[in-house]
Each structure stands twice: as structure tokens, then as C-alpha cells.
LUMZA-600345 format. One record per residue (C-alpha): residue in one letter; x, y, z. Coordinates in pm, whole numbers, padded with zeros to 5 digits, always signed. Example, Ala and Ser with C-alpha at 12.3 -4.5 7.8 and 13.67 -1.06 7.14 Angstrom:
BEGIN
A+01230-00450+00780 S+01367-00106+00714 
***
This chain:
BEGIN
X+06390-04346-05752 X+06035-04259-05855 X+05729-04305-05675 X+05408-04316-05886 X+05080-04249-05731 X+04870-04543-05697 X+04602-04598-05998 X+04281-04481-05845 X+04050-04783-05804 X+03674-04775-05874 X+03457-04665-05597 X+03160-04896-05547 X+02829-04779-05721 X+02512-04833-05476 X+02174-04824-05618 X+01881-04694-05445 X+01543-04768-05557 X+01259-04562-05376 X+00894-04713-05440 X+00633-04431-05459 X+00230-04534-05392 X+00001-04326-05612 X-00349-04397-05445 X-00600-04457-05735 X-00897-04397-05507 X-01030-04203-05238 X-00962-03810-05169 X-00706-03638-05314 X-00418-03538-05008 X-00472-03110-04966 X-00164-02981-04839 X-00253-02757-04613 X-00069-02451-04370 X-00109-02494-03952 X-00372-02675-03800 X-00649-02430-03600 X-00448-02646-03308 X-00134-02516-03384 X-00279-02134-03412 X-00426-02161-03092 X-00120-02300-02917 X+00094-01982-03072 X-00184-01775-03001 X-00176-01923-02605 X+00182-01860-02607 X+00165-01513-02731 X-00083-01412-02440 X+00129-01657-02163 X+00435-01379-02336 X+00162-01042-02298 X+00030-01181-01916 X+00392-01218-01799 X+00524-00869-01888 X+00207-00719-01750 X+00255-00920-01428 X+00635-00801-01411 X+00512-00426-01514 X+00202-00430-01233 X+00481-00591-00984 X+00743-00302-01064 X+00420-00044-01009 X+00279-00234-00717 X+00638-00224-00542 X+00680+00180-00623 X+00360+00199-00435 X+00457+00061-00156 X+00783+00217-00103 X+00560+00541-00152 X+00270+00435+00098 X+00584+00357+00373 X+00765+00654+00312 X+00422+00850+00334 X+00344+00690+00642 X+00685+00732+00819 X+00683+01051+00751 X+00305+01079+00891 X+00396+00931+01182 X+00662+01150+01222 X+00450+01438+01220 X+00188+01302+01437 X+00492+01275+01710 X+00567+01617+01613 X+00246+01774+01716 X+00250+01581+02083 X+00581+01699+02160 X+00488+02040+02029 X+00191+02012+02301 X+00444+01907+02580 X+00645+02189+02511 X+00410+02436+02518 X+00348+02277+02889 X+00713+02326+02950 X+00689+02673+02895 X+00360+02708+03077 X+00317+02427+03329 X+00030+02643+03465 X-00230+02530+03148 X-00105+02108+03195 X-00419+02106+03524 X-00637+02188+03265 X-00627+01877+03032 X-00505+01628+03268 X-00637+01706+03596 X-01026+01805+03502 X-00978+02183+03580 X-01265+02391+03394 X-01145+02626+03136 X-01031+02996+03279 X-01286+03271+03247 X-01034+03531+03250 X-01014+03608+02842 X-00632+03603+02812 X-00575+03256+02970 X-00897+03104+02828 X-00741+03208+02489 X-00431+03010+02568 X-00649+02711+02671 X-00810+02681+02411 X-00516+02720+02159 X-00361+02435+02303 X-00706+02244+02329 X-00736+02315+01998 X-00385+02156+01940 X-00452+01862+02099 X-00771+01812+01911 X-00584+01821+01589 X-00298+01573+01720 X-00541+01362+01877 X-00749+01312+01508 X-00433+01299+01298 X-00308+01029+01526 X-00656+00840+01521 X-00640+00865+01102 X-00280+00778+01079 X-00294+00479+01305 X-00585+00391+01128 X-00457+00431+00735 X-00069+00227+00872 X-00212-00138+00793 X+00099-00281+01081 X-00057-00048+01310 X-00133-00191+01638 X-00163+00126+01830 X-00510+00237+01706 X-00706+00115+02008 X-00420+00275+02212 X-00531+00642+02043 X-00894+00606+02091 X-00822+00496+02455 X-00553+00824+02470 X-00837+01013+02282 X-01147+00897+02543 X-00906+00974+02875 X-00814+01314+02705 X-01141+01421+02666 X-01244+01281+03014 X-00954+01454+03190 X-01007+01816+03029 X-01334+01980+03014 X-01203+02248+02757 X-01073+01995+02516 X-01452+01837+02557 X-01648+02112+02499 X-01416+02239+02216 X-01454+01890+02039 X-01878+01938+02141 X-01903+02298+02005 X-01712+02164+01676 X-01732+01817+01565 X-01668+01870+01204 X-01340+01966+01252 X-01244+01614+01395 X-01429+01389+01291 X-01240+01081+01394 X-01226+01173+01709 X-01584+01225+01777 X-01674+00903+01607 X-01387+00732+01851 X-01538+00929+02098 X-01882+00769+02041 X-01753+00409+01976 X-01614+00439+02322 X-01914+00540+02507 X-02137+00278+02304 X-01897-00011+02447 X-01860+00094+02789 
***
């Protein structure tokens, strides 16, 4: 038996009519390109594009600062606890020079021990303004009133660290100017 395809059967025709206007009067339509709105709105979003890679680049570069400044100022601090104990250990090894800071004892006239006063007076001048910078310059600092109190009772307590500061202020500056708040206030 034979099948036969089926006899294709006409597809339905549609019209379409489309009814153009053709004005007669009045201006002529310009085609134009983008309107001065559109340029500024690709021109906003270009800059909003530049602004937030610069914010990203200054946040990368603000945050490499400041894990700079910390380590800079751990490490500060850390040295400024270095000196003290250096101090105290020169005390260990000659517990005859501590009367001499902390108990108001005038400095030796004998030329070998003055020498050794004074070294250390000198020592404790230069721990006492690194520590008055440092706890300065460390923004979570809370222990800067503590140094210029430390700084004032030093200086009190030791007439050789006094007159060493006296015969020298440039060399620590800080410490004079602490030194001078102090007596202002009180």
C-alpha cells in the first residue's frame, strides 16, 4: 500500500497596510545624534567611574599608611621601653648613682663619679624626651600626661638631671616645654 503525502493547502495571505503622514507644513524633522542631556549623563557616569577608582586607589594608599604609622610606632615604643630599662640596668650594676635621681642627692664633685652621673642623666634626658614625642605622635596614646608627670618628678627628684636639662635645653626640647607647662599649671 502507498501513502501519498497530503496536497499542500494554501497558506492564508494577510495584508498589511501602513499609513504614513507627510506633514505639509511647519519645520522640517532634523535627525539629530545625543541630546547635550544624554552627553552630560555619560559624561557624569564617566567621572562617578574616575571618582570611584581614585577612592579605592587613595583607600589602598591610606590603609598602607597606616599599617606603616603602627608598625612605626610599635616599634617606637619599643625603643622608648628600651632606653628605661637600659637606665635600670645601669642602676643594677651601680645601685650607688639610683640616690642621685630619685632621692635629690646633688651631683658628685669627685670627676670620675660626676662623669658617670651625668652619663646616665644624660640618658634619662634622652628617654624622658623620646617618650614625651612618642606618646605625643601615638594618636591612642593615653599616657602622655603620665610622661610629663614622670618627666616633672624626674627633674624634681635629681638635681643633676635638672641642671643638665638647664645648661642644655636644645637638646630636649619636649621636655623643657613639658617642663614649663607643668610649672605654669601648678
Amino acid at each position: 500500500m502507498l501513502l501519498s503525502a497530503p496536497s499542500p493547502s494554501p497558506l492564508p495571505t494577510v495584508t498589511v497596510t501602513h499609513t504614513v503622514i507627510i506633514p505639509t507644513s511647519g519645520p522640517t524633522p532634523v535627525i539629530s545624534g545625543p541630546s547635550i542631556s544624554d552627553v552630560a549623563a555619560i559624561g557624569g557616569l564617566i567621572g562617578l567611574v574616575i571618582s570611584l577608582a581614585m577612592l579605592a586607589w587613595q583607600t589602598r594608599a591610606v590603609a598602607r599608611q597606616t599599617k606603616i604609622s603602627n608598625a612605626l610606632a610599635g616599634t617606637t615604643a619599643s625603643q622608648q621601653v628600651s632606653s628605661m630599662r637600659e637606665i635600670y640596668a645601669v642602676f643594677i650594676d651601680h645601685p650607688e648613682l639610683r640616690p642621685y635621681f630619685y632621692d635629690g642627692k646633688p651631683c658628685p664633685g669627685r670627676e670620675s663619679r660626676r662623669a658617670r652621673v651625668l652619663a646616665v642623666a644624660e640618658m634619662f634626658a634622652d628617654a624622658m624626651e623620646g617618650n614625651l614625642i612618642t606618646s605625643r605622635l601615638i594618636a591612642k596614646s593615653e599616657s602622655h600626661d603620665d610622661w610629663i608627670a614622670y618627666c616633672c618628678e624626674m627633674v624634681a627628684n635629681s638635681p643633676a638631671l635638672a641642671g643638665l636639662i638647664r645648661d642644655h635645653p636644645e637638646w630636649w626640647p619636649r621636655t623643657v616645654e613639658a617642663l614649663s607647662r607643668q610649672r605654669g599649671s601648678g
